[in-house]
VEXBA-965070 format. One record per residue: residue number from 0; z, y, x of N, C-alpha, C, O, CB in turn; residue in three letters. Coordinates in steps of 0.001 Angstrom, whole numbers, plus 500000, padded with zeros to 6 digits. Each point is the difference from the previous one (the first is absolute). Glycine has a CB too. Layout:
BEGIN
[pt NUM,[Z,Y,X],[Z,Y,X],[Z,Y,X],[Z,Y,X],[Z,Y,X],"ALA"]
...
***
This chain:
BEGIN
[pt 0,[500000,498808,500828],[500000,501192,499172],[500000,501252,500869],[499298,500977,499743],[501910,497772,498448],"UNK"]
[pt 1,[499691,501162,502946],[499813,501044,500861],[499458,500572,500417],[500105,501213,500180],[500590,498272,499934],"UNK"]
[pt 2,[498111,499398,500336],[498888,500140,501068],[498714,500581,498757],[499257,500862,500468],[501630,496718,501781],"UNK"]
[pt 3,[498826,502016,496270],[499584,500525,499406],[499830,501692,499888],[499106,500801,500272],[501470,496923,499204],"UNK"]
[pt 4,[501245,502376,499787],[500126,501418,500178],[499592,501163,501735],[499611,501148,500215],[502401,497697,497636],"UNK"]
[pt 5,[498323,500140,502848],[499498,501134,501506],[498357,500023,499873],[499485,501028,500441],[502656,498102,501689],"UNK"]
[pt 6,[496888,499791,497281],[498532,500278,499872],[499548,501034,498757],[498938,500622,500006],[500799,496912,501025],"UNK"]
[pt 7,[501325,502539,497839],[499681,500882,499128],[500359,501429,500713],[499258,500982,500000],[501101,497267,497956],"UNK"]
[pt 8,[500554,501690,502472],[500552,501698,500646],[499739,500304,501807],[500658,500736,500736],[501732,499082,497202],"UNK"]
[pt 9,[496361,499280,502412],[499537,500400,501332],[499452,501298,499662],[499854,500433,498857],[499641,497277,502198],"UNK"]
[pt 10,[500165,502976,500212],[499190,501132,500618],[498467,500061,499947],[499379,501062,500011],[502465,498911,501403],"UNK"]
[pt 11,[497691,499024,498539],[498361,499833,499914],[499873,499548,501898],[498883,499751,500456],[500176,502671,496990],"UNK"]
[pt 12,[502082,497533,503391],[499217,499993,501503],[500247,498022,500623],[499635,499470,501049],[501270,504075,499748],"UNK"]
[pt 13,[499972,495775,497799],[500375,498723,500453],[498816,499357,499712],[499717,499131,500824],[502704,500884,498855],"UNK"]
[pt 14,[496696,500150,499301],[499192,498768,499758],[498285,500887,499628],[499827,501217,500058],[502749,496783,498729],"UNK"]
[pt 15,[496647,501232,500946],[498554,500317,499780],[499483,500156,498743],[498811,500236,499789],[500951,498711,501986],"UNK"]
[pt 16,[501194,500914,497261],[499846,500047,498495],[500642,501661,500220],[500548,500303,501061],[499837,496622,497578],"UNK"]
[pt 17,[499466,504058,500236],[500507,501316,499692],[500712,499411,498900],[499874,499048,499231],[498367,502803,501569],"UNK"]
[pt 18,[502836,499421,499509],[501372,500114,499436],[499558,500068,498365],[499217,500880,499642],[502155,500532,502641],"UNK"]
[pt 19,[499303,497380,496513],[499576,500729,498746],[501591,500018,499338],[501054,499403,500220],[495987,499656,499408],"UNK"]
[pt 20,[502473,501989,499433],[501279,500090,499222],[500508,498684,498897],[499319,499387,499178],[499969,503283,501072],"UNK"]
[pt 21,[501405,497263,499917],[500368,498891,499223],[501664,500179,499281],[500908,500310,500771],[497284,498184,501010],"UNK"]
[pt 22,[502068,501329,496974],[501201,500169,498834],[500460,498163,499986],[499342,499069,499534],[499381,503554,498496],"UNK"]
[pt 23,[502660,497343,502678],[500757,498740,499711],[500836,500757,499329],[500441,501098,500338],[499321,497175,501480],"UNK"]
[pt 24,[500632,500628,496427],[500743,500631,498930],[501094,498942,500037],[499922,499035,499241],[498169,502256,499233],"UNK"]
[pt 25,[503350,498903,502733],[500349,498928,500000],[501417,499820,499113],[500853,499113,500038],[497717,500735,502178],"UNK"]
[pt 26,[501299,501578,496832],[501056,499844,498486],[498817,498943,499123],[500708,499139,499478],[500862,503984,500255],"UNK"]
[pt 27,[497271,496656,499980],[499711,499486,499132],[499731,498654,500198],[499454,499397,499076],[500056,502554,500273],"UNK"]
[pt 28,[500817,497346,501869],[499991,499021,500493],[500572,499084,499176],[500899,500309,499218],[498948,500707,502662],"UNK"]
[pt 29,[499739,497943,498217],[500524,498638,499085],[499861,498456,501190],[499086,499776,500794],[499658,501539,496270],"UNK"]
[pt 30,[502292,497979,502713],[500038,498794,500370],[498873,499128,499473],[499684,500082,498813],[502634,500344,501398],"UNK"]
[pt 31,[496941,498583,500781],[498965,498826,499815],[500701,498924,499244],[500849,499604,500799],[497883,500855,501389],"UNK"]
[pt 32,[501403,498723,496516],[500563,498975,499399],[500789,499189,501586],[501196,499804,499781],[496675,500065,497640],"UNK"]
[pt 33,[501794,499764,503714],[500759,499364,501126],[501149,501193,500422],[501099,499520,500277],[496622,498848,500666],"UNK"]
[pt 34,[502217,502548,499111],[500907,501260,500266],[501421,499947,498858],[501156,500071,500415],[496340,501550,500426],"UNK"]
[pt 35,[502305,498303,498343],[500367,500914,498540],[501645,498879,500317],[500833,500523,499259],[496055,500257,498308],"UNK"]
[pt 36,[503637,498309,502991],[501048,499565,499604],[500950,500681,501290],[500988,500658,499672],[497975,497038,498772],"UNK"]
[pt 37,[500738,502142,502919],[500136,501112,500591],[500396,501153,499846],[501108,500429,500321],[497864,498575,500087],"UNK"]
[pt 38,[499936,501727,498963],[499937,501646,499345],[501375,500271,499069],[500931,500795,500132],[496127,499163,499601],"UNK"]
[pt 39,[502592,498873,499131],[500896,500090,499391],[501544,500106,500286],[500815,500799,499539],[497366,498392,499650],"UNK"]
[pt 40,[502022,499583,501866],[501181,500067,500764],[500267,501532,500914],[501018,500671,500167],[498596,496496,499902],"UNK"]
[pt 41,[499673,502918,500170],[500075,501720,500837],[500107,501051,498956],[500808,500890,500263],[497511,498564,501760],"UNK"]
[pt 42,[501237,500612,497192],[500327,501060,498965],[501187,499776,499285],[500347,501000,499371],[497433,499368,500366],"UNK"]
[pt 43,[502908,498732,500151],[501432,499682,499298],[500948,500643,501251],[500894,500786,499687],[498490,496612,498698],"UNK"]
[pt 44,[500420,502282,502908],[500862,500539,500829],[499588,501242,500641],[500608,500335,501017],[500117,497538,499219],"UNK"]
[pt 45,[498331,502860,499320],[499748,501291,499887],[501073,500790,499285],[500882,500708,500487],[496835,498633,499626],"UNK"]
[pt 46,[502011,500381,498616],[500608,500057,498646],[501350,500376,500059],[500504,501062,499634],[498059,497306,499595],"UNK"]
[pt 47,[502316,499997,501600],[501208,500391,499615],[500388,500929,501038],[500984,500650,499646],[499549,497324,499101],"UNK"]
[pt 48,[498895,502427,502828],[500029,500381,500876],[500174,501924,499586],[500798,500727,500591],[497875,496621,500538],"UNK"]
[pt 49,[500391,503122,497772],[500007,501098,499653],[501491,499923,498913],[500712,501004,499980],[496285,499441,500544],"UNK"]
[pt 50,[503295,498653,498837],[501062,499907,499234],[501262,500849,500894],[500692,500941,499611],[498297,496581,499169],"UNK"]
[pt 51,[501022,501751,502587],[501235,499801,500190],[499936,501570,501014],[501079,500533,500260],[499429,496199,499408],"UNK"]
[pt 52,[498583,503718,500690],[499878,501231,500931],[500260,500872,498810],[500669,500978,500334],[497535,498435,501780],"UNK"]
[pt 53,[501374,500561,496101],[500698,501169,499060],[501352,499781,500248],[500622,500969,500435],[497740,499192,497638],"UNK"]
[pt 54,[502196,498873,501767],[501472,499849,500096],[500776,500532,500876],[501059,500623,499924],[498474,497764,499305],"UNK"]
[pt 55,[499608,501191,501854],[500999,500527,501628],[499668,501661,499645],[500922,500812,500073],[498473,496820,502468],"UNK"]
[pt 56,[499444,502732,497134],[499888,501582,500189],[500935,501385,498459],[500220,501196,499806],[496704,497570,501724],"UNK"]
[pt 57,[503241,500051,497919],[501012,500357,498508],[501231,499960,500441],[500744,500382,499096],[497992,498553,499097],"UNK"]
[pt 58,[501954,500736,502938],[501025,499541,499875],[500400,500960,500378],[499420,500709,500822],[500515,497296,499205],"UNK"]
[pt 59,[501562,502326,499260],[501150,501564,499811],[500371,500037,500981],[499755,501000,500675],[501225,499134,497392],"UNK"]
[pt 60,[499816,498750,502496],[500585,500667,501139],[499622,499508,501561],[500758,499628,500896],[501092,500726,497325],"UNK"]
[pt 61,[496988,499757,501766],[499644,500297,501255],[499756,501758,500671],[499712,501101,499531],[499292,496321,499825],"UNK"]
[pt 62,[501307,502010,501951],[499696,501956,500510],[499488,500928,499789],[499790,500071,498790],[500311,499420,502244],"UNK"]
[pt 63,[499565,501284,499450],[498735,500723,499852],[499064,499758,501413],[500370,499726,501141],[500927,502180,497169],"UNK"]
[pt 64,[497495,498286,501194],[499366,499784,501266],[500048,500159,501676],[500011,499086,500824],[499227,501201,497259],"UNK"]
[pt 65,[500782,500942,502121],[500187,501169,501240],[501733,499344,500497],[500324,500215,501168],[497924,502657,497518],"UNK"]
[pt 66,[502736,496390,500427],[500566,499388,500791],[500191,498834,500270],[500679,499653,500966],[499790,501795,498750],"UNK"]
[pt 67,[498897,497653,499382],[499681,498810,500620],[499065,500213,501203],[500247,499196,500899],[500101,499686,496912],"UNK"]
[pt 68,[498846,501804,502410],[499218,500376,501184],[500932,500153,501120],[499837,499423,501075],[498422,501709,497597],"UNK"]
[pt 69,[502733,499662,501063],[500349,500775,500998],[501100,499169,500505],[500591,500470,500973],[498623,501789,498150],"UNK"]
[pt 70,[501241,496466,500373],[500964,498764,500552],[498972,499096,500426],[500182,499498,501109],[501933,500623,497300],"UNK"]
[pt 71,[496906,499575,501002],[499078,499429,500903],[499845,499778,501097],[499947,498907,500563],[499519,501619,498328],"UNK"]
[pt 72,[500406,500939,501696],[499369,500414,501314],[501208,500644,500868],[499860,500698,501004],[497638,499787,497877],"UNK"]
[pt 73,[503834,499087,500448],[501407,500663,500967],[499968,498509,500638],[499620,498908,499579],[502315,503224,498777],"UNK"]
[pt 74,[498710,498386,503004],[500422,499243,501033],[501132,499133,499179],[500335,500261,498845],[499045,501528,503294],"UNK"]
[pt 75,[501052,497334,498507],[501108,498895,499771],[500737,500752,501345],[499788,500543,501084],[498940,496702,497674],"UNK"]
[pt 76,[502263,502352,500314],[501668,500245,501339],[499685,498936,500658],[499053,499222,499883],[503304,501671,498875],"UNK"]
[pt 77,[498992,499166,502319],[500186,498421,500976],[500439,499612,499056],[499028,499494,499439],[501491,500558,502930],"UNK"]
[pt 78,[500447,499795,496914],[500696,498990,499117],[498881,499525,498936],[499780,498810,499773],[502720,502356,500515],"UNK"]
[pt 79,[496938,499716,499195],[498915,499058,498850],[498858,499179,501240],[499491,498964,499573],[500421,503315,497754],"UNK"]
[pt 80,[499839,497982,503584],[499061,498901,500893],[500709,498958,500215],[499353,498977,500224],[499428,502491,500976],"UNK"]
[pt 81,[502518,498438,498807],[500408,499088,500506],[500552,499176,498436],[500929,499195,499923],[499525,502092,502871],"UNK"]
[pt 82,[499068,498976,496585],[500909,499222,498600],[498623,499219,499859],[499913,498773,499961],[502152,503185,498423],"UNK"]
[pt 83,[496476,499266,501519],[498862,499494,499633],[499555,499169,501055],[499817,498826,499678],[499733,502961,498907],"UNK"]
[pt 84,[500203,498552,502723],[499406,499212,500937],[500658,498772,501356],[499597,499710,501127],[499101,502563,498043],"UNK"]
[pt 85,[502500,497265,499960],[500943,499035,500960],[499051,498717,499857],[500291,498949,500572],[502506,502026,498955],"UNK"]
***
């Protein structure tokens, strides 16, 4: 698929054919009858995957952003390295 997309979005200087425009519509895409149980399985854990990111992002009492950020990226004392990294 990769190597596809790099021949659709070359420069015109890799190959001897000229560059044409070409529309991949890959929202309207559909699974081949051999695909579709697969697919299916991937779209259920899509599914609940968006479920559970409303939940986590609904939830009251979490921080606010700018400080969960900002513990993130604070140093650890000696004592928390050594609780976390013994």
């Amino acid at each position: 698929m990769g190597n596809i997309l790099k021949l659709l979005a070359r420069d015109g200087d890799c190959c001897a054919l000229p560059k044409q425009d070409i529309f991949v519509d890959f929202e309207s895409a559909s699974p081949i009858p051999e695909e579709a149980e697969l697919y299916n399985e991937a779209e259920a854990i899509l599914d609940e995957s968006l479920k559970i990111l409303e939940r986590i992002e609904g939830y009251k009492g979490k921080p606010n952003e700018s400080s969960w950020k900002k513990t993130l990226f604070m140093p650890l004392s000696d004592a928390n390295k050594k609780i976390y990294f013994v």
